[in-house]
C-alpha positions, 0 to 999 in steps of 0.5 A: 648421058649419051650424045643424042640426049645432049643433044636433044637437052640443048636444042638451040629452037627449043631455047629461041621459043622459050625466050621469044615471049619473055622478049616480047613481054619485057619489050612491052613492059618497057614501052608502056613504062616509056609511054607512062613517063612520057605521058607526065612529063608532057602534062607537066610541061603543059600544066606548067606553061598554063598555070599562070592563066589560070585566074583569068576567067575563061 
């Protein structure tokens, strides 16, 4: 392998634009998780505060 053809099998953008959509579909994975745990935990906490009130009527 010559110079030019190293160069040309690591090009630096080449790898940037591969990598920017695994990025970006991990960071939203991630998110969504976070979102999810978030989600229930607040409902749990909700739920937990209210159950005492459950029997009264209403």
């Amino acid at each position: 392998m010559n110079e030019m053809d190293m160069r040309k099998a690591y090009d630096p953008r080449k790898l940037f634009k591969a990598s920017v959509p695994v990025f970006v579909a991990l960071f939203l994975f991630l998110a969504s998780a976070a979102y999810i745990i978030f989600r229930m935990v607040s409902n749990y906490t909700y739920n937990e505060r209210w159950k005492d009130y459950d029997d009264c009527g209403v």
